[in-house]
C-alpha positions in Angstrom: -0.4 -26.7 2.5 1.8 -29.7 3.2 5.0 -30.5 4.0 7.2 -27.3 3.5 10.0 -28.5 1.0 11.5 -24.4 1.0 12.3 -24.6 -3.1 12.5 -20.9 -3.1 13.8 -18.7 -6.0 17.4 -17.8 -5.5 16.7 -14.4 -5.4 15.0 -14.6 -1.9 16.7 -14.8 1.3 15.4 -15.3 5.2 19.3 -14.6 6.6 18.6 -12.6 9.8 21.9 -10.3 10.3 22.4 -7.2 12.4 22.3 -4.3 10.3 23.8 -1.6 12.6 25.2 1.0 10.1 21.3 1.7 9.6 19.4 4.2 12.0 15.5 3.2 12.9 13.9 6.2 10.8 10.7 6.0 13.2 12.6 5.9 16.7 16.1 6.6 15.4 17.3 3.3 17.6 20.9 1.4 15.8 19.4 -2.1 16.6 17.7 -2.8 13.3 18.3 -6.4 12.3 17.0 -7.8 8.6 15.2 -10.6 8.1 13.9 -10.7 4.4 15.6 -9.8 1.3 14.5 -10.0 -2.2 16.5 -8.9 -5.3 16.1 -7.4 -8.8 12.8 -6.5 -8.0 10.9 -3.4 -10.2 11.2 0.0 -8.2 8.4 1.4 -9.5 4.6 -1.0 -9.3 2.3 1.3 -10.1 3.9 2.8 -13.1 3.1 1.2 -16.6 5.0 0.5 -19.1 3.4 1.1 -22.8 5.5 -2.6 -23.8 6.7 -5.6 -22.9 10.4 -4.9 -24.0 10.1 -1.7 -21.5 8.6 -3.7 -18.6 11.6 -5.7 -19.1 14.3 -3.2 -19.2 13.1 -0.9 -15.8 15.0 0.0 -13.2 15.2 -2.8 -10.1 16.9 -2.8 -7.6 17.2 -4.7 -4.0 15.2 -4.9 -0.9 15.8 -5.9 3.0 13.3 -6.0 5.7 15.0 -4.6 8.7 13.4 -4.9 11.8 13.9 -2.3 14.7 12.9 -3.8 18.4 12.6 -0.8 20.1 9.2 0.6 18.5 7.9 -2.8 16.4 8.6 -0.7 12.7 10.1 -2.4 9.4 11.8 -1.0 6.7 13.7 -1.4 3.7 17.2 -0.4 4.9 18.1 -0.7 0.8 15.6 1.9 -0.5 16.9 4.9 -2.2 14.4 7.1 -3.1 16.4 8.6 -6.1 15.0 5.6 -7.7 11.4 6.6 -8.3 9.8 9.0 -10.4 6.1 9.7 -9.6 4.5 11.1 -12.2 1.1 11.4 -13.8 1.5 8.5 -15.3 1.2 6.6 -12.1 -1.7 5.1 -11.8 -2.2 4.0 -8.4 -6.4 4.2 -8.2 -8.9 1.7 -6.9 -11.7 4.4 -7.9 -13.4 1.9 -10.4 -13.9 -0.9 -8.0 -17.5 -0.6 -6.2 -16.1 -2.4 -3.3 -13.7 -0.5 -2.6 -16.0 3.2 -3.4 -18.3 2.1 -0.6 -15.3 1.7 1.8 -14.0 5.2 0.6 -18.0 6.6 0.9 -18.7 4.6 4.4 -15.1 6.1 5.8 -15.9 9.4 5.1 -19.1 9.5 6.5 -17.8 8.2 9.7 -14.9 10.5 10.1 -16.8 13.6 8.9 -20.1 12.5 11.1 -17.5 12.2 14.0 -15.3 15.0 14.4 -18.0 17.5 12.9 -16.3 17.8 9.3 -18.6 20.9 7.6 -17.5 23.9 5.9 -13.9 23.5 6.8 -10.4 23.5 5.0 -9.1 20.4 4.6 -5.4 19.0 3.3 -4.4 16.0 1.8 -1.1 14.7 1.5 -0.8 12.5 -0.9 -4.2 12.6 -2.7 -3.6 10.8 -5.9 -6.0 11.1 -8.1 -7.9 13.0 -5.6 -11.4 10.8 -4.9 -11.2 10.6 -1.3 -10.7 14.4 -1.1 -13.9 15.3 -3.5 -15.6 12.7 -1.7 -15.2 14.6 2.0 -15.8 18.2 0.2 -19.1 16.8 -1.3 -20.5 15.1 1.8 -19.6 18.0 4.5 -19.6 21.0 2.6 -15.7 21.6 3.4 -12.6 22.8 1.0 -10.2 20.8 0.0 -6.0 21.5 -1.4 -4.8 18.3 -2.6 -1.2 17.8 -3.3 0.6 14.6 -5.0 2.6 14.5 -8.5 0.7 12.1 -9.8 -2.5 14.4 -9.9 -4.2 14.4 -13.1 -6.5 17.1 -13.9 -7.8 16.1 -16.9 -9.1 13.3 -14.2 -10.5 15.8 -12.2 -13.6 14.5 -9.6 -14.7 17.6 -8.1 -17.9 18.3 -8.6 -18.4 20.8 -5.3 -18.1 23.9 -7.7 -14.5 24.4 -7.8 -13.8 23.8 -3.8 -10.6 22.4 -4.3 -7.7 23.3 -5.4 -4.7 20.7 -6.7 -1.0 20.5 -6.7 0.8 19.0 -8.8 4.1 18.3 -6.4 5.3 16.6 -3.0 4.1 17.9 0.1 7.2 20.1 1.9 7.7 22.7 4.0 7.3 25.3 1.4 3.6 24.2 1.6 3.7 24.9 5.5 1.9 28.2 5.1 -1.3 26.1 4.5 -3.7 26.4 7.3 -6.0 23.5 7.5 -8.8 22.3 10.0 -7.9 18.4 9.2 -4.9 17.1 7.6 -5.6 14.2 6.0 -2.6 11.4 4.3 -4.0 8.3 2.7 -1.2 5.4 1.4 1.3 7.9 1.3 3.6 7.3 5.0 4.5 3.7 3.5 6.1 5.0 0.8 8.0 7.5 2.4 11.3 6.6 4.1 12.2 9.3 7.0 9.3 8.7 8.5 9.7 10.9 11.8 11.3 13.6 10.2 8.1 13.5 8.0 5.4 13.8 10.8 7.6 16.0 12.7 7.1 18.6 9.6 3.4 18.0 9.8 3.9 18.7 13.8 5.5 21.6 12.9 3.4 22.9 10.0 0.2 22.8 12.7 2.1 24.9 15.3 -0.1 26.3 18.3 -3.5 24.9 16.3 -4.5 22.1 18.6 -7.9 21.3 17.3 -6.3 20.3 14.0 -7.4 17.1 13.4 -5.0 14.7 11.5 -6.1 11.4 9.9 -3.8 8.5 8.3 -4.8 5.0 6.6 -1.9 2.8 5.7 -1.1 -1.1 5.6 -1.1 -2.9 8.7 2.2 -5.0 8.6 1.4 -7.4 11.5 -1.3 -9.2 8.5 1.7 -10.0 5.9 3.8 -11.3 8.6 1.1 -13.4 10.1 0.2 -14.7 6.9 3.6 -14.9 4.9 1.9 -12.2 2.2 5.0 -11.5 0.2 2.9 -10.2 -2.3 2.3 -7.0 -0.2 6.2 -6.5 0.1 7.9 -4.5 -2.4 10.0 -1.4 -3.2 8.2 1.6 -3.1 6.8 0.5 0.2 9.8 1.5 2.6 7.8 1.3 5.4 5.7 -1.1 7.4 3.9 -0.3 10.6 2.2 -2.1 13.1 -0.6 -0.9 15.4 2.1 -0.2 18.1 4.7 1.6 15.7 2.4 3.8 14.1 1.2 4.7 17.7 4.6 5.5 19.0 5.5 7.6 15.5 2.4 9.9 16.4 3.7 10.4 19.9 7.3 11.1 19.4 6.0 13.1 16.9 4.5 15.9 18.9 0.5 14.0 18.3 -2.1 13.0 20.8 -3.9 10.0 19.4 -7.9 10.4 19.5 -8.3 6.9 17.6 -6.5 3.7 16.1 -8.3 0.5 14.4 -8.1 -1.8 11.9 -10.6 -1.3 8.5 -10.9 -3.1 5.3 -11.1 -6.7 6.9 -8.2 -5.9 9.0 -6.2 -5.1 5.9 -5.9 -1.0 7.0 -4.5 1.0 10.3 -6.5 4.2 10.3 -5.6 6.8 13.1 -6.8 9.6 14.2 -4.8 12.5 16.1 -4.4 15.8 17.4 -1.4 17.5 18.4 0.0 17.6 21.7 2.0 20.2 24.0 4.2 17.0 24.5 6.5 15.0 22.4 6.3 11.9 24.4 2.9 10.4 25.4 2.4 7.4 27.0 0.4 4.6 25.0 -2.4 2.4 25.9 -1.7 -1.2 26.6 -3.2 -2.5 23.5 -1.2 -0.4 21.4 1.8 -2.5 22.9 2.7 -5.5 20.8 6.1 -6.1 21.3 5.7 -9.5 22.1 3.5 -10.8 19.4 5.4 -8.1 16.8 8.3 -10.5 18.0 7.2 -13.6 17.6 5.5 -12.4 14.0 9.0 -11.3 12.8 10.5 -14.8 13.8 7.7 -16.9 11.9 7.8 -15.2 8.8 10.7 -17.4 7.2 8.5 -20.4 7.9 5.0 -18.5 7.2 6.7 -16.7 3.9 8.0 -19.8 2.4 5.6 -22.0 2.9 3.4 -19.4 0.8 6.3 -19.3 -2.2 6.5 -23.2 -2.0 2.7 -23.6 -2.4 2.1 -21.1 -5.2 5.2 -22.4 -7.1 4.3 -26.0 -7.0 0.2 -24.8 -7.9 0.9 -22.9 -10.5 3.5 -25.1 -12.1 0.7 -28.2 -11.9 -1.6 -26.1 -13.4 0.9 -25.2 -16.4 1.4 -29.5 -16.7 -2.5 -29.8 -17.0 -2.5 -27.3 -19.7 -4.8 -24.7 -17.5 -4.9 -21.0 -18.2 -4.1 -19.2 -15.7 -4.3 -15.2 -14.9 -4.0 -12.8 -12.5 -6.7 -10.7 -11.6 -5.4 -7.1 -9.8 -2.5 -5.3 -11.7 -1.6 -3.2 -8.8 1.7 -3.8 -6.7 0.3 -7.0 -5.3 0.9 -8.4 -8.5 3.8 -6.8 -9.5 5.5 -8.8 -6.2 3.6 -12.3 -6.7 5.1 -12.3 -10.2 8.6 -10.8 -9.4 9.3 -12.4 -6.0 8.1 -15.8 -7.5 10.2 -15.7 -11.1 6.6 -16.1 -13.1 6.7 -15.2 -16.8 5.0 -17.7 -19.1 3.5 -19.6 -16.2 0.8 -16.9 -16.2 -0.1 -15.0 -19.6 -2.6 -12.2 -18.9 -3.6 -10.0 -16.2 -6.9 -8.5 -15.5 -8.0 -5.7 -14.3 -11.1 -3.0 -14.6 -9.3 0.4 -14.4 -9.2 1.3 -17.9 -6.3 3.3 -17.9 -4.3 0.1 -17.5 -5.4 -1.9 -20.2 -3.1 -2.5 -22.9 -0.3 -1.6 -20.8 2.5 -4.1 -19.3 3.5 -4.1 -15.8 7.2 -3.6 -14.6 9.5 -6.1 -14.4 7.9 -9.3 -15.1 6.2 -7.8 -18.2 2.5 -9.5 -18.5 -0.1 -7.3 -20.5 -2.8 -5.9 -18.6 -6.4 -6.9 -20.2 -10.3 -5.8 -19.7 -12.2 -8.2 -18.4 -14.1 -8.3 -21.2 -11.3 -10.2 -22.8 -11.7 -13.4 -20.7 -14.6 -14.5 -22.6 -12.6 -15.4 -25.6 -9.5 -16.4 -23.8 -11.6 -18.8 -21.4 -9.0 -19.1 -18.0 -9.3 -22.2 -15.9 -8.4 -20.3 -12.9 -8.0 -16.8 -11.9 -5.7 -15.8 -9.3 -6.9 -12.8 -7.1 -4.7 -11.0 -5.3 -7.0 -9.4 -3.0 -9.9 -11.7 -1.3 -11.9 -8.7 -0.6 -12.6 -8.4 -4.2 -13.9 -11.7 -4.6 -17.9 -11.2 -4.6 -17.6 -8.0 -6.9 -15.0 -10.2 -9.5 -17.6 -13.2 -9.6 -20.2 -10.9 -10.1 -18.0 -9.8 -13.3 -17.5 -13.2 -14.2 -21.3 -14.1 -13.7 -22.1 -11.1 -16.1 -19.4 -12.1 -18.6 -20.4 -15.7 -18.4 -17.0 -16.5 -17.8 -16.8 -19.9 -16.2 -13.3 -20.7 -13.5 -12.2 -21.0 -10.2 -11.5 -18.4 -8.1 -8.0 -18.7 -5.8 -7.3 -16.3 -3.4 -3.8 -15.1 -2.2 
């Protein structure tokens, strides 16, 4: 990338400062000190807005990356989660992308083919628009209760003969008199805030059942940091695990874990669990990365900025050529690449191929979302991607379309 010459929006701050009045939600530890802070950023990503005067006018609000040393987690000491409002009009999905349907498909197949996953009751927290659930009650014969406020039913995918059964709400303790053979929580812990107290309910909710099995996917934080991905930063993700964090969550938490590894080119944590007669359990060695979580933290500044410089100065030199430029991916990636970076006019349109998002402007920075279909007439230059493991299936769009620019990857 060059020489690093730091011209960073004012918004965005690297001042490392003890931040003592805040308590470690995953260890409850008073040592938590921020290193990253971003401002006036959208609260809301995956919410969208029906135009660009509403895009401009939502809600934003601050965020600080607080790092706790004594079990490797990172959160947003600033979030307040009276700020968000899902709804059914959050449309969080990556259902339409093949790539990411034979992930889902090869997943379930290897957790159900694993733990024996056939004709049994099965809970997921967060569910969305509830894929991943239909998927497991179709390829094991099991039942599925699916609970998220963003549910649609009109969106419905359950073709097992009505097997499951959906709930419009947030999972809570009035739900605890659900019995299930495998809880199952999907990109839902990042967005949630007290996050022992949360899996402390789910400890709680399984009582004496130990063969309960309990499966998570989430982010793996240690990636951003090592690569400076401030895209993958923003509001409604409060919190950011490592390998070593999420491990010492689940034992705290009252869990035995069966498994824990990386999936999605190293892009997911996926673990697997069962409860445990103990709330402490030691950890494996490689589940301890204190050391490199450390030195991760401390390199971000340099990592973080050197990605802001480079995608300022790119994008501005494509601007002086008179290139077209757009983003392809409307989902929160984008939503931080455009707000963290300042970007309105610089970059026009944004593509994506969920339907439900076209014609609709995304918060904050405001920039239309489009069909594909719409860059044959509009001809880009380049096209930003703001996830690499997209890349084959986009160019295979492109190829189809007969659309003709380079692809850049985040």
């Amino acid at each position: 990338m060059g020489e690093v010459t730091l011209k960073l929006p004012k918004e965005v701050s690297f001042e490392v400062f003890q931040q003592s009045d805040y308590v470690c939600p995953n260890c409850n530890s008073k040592e938590l000190s921020v290193f990253y802070s971003v401002t006036d950023i959208p609260v809301h990503s995956c919410l969208l807005m029906s135009s660009k005067e509403e895009a401009h006018r939502y809600p934003t609000s601050d965020l600080q990356l607080g790092f706790c040393p004594s079990c490797r987690f990172i959160s947003n000491v600033r979030f307040d989660p009276g700020l968000h409002n899902y709804n059914t009009s959050y449309e969080e999905t990556q259902g339409f992308s093949e790539c990411f349907n034979t992930f889902a498909k090869s997943l379930a197949q290897k957790i159900i083919g694993k733990y024996d996953i056939h004709n049994k009751t099965i809970l997921e927290i967060g569910c969305g628009k509830g894929e991943f659930l239909a998927l497991m009650c179709q390829l094991g014969g099991n039942r599925g209760i699916g609970i998220d406020p963003a549910y649609v039913p009109e969106r419905n995918p359950d073709t097992t003969g009505s097997q499951i059964e959906f709930i419009q709400d947030f999972y809570s303790p009035k739900y605890s008199h659900i019995e299930a053979d495998v809880i199952c929580c999907r990109h839902t812990l990042e967005h949630i805030a007290p996050t022992l107290e949360f899996m402390q309910k789910i400890r709680k909710t399984i009582a004496d059942r130990p063969d309960t099995l309990v499966f998570f996917e989430l982010p793996d934080v240690m990636r951003v940091l090592q690569e400076g991905a401030f895209w993958d930063i923003y509001y409604e993700h409060c919190s950011y695990f490592t390998a070593g964090s999420l491990a010492e969550l689940f034992r705290i938490s009252g869990f035995k874990l069966d498994d824990l590894y990386h999936d999605y080119e190293g892009q997911y944590l996926i673990a697997t669990a069962y409860p445990s007669r103990n709330s402490i359990c030691h950890g494996e060695d490689s589940e301890n990365d204190m050391d490199i979580s450390n030195q991760a933290v401390s390199e971000f500044r340099q990592k973080c900025s050197q990605k802001i410089d480079y995608w300022l100065r790119t994008i501005r030199k494509f601007n002086r050529d008179g290139q077209r430029v757009v983003i392809w991916g409307s989902g929160s990636k984008a939503v931080a690449f455009l707000t963290t970076l300042k970007l309105s006019e610089e970059i026009e349109y944004i593509v994506d191929i969920n339907p439900y998002r076209h014609g609709k402007y995304i918060p904050g920075s405001g920039h239309e979302i489009v069909a594909p279909e719409f860059l044959k007439q509009y001809k880009p230059h380049k096209i930003i991607v703001m996830n690499p493991v997209y890349c084959d299936e986009i160019r295979q769009e492109l190829d189809r379309l007969n659309v003709n620019a380079d692809l850049l990857t985040v």
